[in-house]
Phi, psi and omega in degrees: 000126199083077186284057183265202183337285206300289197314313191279350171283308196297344168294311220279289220298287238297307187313313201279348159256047172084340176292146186256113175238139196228123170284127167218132152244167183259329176285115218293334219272295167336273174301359168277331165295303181300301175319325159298342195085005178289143139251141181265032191240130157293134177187097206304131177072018170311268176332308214279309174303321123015254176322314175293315220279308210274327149336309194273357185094338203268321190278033223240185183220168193185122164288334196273103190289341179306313167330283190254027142268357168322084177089337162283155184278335177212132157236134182253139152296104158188091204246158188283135133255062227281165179285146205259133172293163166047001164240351159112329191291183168258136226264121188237041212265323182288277178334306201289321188310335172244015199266290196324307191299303149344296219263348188262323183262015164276135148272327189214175191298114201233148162255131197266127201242118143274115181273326175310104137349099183227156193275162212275142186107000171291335169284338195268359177290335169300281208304344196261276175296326155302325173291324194267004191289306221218044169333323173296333194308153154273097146213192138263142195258116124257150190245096165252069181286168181279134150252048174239160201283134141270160204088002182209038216265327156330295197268026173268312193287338180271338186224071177265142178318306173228193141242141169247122183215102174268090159244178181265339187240166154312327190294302180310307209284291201322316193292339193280312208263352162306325209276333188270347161355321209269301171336283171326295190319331205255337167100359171305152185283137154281132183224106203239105158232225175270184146347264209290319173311329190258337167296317192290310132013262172306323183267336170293289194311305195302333202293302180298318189279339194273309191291327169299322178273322178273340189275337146305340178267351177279293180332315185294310169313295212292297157348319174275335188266007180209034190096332187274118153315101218295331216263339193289282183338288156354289224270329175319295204277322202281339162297353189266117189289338146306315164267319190082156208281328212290125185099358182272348192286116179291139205195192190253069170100157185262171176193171184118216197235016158275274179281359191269327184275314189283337173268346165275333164304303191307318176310320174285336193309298199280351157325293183306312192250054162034041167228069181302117169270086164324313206270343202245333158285350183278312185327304159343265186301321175264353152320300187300319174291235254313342154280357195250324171314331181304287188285011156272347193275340175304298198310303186313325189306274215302020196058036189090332198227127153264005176329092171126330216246122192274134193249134186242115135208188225256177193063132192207349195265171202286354201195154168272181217001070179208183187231019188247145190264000183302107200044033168322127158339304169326318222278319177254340162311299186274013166270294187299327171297335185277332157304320185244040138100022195277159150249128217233101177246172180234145165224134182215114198286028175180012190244343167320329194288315162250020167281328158351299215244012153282328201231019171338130178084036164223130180303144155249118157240140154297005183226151164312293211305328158324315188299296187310353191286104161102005169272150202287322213200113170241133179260116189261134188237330194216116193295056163299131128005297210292007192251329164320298178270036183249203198277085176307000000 
């Protein structure tokens, strides 16, 4: 349920280790694009699989969940959670909506997967709306969050560090593990716990990888005021095998549809159970500072002023290869240059569609060397491939 990121790589993946899978949405525009054979995602090497899975039989879209729960064995949740204003927490308003629906159209013994990234204690707040939706319903709760990248999100599900699968019984665990077979086969790790350990799971790792990108970008400050080349640093320390490369790059800040949402649900988590996570709150604040130094340091390039000063840059999107703009640097970067009176053009191989209307008051081009022609100050913000070679 639900073909946003998460729901639709993972229908797509589940199909292609042979499982007969039904994609369902509320939206008709969605499912009709799908159907059409679009994806309404960038994700490199999606459509093709996409297009063999639906081909092979294996594969379909549907508004109607009565329809295509009709006889399936699992159905996973994995509807947005997006942060709820004004408390940082995640707002689980989609999920229970569909916990409900679930437990009204179902007949016979089903297992309910949450996929959706959620705060901890939420399968049993599922199973709790599901028992009272439907009281006659057989069923199980498992909690089975996602780990994919997005621009690698295809070979994270064919090939994953681990799968986390949190349940209470066997029947459930048994049902679990047909479904992750082609995986078991393969010797990828399983990690079968309770409940509440694998929603924790997720926000500890996302939590850990976030704290690792400010604590390079805080170095990288310091690094500059005092001489040291940050990239040195980076691999000195990321040869330690204890620490590791991944995730050491300095840059102007993290951004996307993970970590900016998952360190503030945990930071309230631990609120809530008077157990404050310090280190993950700092991550917060000084992440946010790192965007806004990025434009201070832009401002020094300029004298002080963007009045005037025409600025090119390239990239906008939080990351290469995706095309989402959620909470990207850019998002607080290019607003301040276009504020202090700069023109501003942008290239990005894939983020206009939703940077348009993110990003007011900036030209879009398709070629660098356009943008950079006759600009005071060029900014690279998102490490696109297509930004490496070119002639500086």
């Amino acid at each position: 349920i639900g073909t946003g990121y998460v729901g639709l790589v993972s229908g797509v993946c589940f199909s292609d280790f042979g499982h007969e899978v039904v994609c369902v949405d509320k939206d008709p525009r969605k499912i009709e694009m799908l159907e059409r054979g679009e994806v309404p995602i960038y994700e490199p090497g999606l459509d093709t699989l996409m297009a063999k899975n639906v081909e092979a039989g294996r594969l379909s879209f549907t508004l109607d969940l009565q329809s295509a729960i009709d006889g399936a064995e699992a159905v996973f949740i994995a509807v947005g959670t997006p942060t709820r204003r004004g408390d940082g927490h995640a707002d689980l308003t989609y999920v229970m909506a569909a916990a409900e629906e679930i437990a009204r159209a179902a007949d016979h013994y089903i297992v309910v997967v949450t996929k959706s990234t959620v705060p901890v204690g939420t399968n049993r707040k599922v199973q709790e709306v599901v028992a009272a939706a439907n009281p006659a319903l057989d069923f199980d709760v498992a909690s089975n969050p996602e780990f994919l990248r997005e621009g690698a999100a295809i070979d994270d599900f064919m090939k994953p560090d681990r799968v986390v699968v949190g349940v209470e019984n066997d029947r459930a665990a048994k049902v679990m593990e047909d479904i992750y077979r082609p995986l078991y086969l393969r010797d990828f790790p399983i990690v079968t716990t309770d409940l509440e350990s694998a929603e924790m799971i997720k926000y500890a790792a996302n939590a850990f990888l976030a704290t690792k990108i400010t604590f390079i970008n805080e170095i990288a400050a310091l690094c500059e005021k005092v001489g040291a080349d940050v990239k040195s640093v980076s691999k000195g320390m990321g040869l330690d095998g204890r620490i590791g490369n991944k995730f050491l790059h300095a840059g102007p800040g993290y951004g996307g549809s993970c970590f900016p949402k998952d360190t503030k649900a945990l930071a309230r988590i631990g609120q809530e159970h008077a157990s404050p996570i310090s280190i993950v709150e700092t991550v917060i604040k000084v992440n946010e500072e790192t965007k806004r130094r990025m434009t201070d340091k832009l401002l020094d390039l300029c004298d002080g002023s963007f009045n005037g000063k025409k600025v090119a840059v390239l990239g906008v999107t939080f990351k290469p290869n995706t095309d989402d703009m959620r909470d990207a640097p850019s998002l607080t970067i290019v607003p301040s240059l276009v504020g202090g009176g700069a023109s501003v053009s942008v290239v990005d191989p894939q983020g206009k569609r939703e940077g348009e209307a993110l990003l007011p008051g900036v030209a879009w081009e398709d070629d660098p060397y356009a943008a950079a022609k006759g600009a005071d100050l060029l900014v690279i913000l998102t490490e696109w491939n297509e930004f490496r070679a070119l002639d500086l």
